[in-house]
N, C-alpha and C positions, 0 to 999 in steps of 0.2 A: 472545447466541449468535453474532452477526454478528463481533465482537471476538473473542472464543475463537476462532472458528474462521481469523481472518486470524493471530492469535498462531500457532493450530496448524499451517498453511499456511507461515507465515512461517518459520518455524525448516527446513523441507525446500525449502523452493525458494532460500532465499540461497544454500544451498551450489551451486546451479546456476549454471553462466554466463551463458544467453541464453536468457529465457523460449522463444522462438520455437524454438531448436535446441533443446530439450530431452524427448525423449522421456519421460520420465519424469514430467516436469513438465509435457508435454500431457493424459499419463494422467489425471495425479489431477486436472486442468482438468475433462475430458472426465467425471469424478466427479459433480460440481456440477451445481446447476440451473445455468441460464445468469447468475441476474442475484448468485448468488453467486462465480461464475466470473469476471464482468468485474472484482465486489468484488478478489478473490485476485489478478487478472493486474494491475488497477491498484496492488494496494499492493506487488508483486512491482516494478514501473516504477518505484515511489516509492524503493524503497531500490534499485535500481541507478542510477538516475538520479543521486541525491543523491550516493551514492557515489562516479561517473565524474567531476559536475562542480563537487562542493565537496569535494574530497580529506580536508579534516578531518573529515568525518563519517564512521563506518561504521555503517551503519541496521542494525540485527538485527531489525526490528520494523515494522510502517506501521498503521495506524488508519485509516480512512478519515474516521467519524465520530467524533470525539471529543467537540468542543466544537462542533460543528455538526452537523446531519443532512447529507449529501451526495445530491446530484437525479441521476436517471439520467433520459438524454433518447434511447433509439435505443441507438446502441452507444456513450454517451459517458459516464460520470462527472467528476461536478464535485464539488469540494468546497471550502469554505472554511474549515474546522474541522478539517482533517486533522491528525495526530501521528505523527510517527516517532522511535522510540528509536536513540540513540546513544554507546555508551560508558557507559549506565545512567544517559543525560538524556533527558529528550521534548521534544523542538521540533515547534512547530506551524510546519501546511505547507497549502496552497495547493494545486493543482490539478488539470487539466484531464487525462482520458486518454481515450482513442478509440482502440477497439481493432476487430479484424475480424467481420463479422457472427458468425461461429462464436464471437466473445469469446476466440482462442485465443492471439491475437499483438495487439500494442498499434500502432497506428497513426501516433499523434503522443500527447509528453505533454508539460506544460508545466507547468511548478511554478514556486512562488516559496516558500524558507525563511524561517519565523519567530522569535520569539524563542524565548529556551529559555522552556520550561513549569515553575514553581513546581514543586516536588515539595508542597505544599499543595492543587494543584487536582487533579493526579492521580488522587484518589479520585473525585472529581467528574466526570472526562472516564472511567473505568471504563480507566485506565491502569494498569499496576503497575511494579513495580523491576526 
């Protein structure tokens, strides 16, 4: 359910600019429980982040858990198993987001990109094309 619903999520908030300015995109925040909310706003950071600072990527996609479960401590998710689509590949991704108590706007986030992901495992991490 956790994945469907980041895929669902993910295809209306890319088209947005800036999590934070986005009325639109606070609404359907504002939807959520909270600890699906942090889910959405983190993978929402995943793919603009990667996109500002590795230009060859463009994410349409973020997974929090893929190949890993991801721990939520407060208002922070972690993950070390994270996937993001690009260009109709999945690389595995790294990290850290800490967002505001409300979960509404991201705080700090810090990643590190992976290698690309086999289209063999994809089944296996509940990834698709």
């Amino acid at each position: 359910m956790l994945k469907l619903g980041l895929a669902t999520i993910a295809a209306f908030i890319i088209a947005t600019q800036a999590a934070s300015a986005d009325p639109k995109f606070e609404r359907t925040l504002l939807r959520l429980a909270p600890s699906e909310r942090l889910e959405q706003l983190c993978a929402y950071a995943t793919m603009v982040n990667v996109r500002k600072d590795a230009r060859k990527f463009r994410p349409d996609r973020a997974v929090a858990n893929a190949a890993a479960q991801s721990s939520v401590k407060g208002n922070t998710l972690k993950t070390a198993g994270g996937a993001f689509r690009s260009q109709g590949k999945w690389y595995a991704i790294s990290f850290t987001c800490t967002a505001t108590p409300d979960r509404l706007k991201v705080v700090s986030f810090d990643y590190k990109v992976g290698a690309e992901i086999p289209a063999g495992k994809w089944a296996g991490y509940g990834l698709w094309q």
